[in-house]
C-alpha positions in Angstrom: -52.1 17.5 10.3 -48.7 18.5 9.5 -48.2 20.8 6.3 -45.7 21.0 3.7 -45.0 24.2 3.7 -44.6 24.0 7.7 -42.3 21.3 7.2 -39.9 23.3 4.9 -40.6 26.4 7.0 -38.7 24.7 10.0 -35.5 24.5 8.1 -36.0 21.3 5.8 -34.4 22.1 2.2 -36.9 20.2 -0.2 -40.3 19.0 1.3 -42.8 16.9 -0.7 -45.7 15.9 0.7 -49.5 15.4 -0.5 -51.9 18.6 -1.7 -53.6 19.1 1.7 -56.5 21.1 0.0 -56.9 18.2 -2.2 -57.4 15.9 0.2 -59.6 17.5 2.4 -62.0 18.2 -0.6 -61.7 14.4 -1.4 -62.6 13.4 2.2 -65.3 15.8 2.7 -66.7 14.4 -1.0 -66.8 10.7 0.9 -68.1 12.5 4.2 -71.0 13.1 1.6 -71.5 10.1 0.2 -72.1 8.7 3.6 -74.4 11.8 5.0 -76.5 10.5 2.3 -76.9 6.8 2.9 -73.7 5.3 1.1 -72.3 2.6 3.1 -69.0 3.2 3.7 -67.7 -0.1 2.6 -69.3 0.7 -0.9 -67.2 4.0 -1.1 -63.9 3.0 -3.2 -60.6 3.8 -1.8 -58.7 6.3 -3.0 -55.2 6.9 -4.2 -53.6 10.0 -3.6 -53.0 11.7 -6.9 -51.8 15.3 -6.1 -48.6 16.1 -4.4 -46.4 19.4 -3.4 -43.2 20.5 -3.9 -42.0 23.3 -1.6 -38.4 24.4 -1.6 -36.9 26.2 1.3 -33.9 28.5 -0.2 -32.8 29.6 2.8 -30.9 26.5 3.6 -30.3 26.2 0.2 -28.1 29.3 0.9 -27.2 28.3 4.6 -25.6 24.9 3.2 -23.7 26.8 -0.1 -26.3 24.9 -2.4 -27.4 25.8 -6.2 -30.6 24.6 -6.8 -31.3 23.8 -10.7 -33.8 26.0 -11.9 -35.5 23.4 -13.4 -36.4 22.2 -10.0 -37.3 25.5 -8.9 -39.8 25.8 -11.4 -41.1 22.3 -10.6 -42.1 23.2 -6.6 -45.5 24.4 -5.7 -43.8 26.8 -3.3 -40.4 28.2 -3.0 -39.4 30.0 0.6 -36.8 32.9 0.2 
């Protein structure tokens, strides 16, 4: 599974992607459900619902780019 943070660690400048914890506990919850005799037809699909933001300022910097602070203080993560 390929992270977020990974992602913008490799050089992209903004990279969203879904809550990787989040998941995982969401998944293990349904591993759960079926451990203890839930069909898993009978388990609801689920939607993802929390997502990350990481910003990677050093190719901000590398391409001459001011990021808004606004957006700054949006991301989960920012890289310096």
């Amino acid at each position: 599974m390929v992270l977020v943070v990974d992602v913008a660690r490799a050089g992209r400048l903004i990279a969203p992607g879904p809550d990787v914890g989040s998941t995982l506990r969401r998944a293990a919850l349904q591993v759960d459900k079926i451990l203890r005799g839930v069909k898993p037809g009978d388990i609801p699909i689920e939607q993802l619902t929390r997502f990350q933001l990481v910003i990677n300022m050093v190719t901000a910097k590398t391409l001459g780019l001011t990021l808004p602070p606004t957006l700054l203080l949006r991301a989960e993560r920012v890289l310096e």
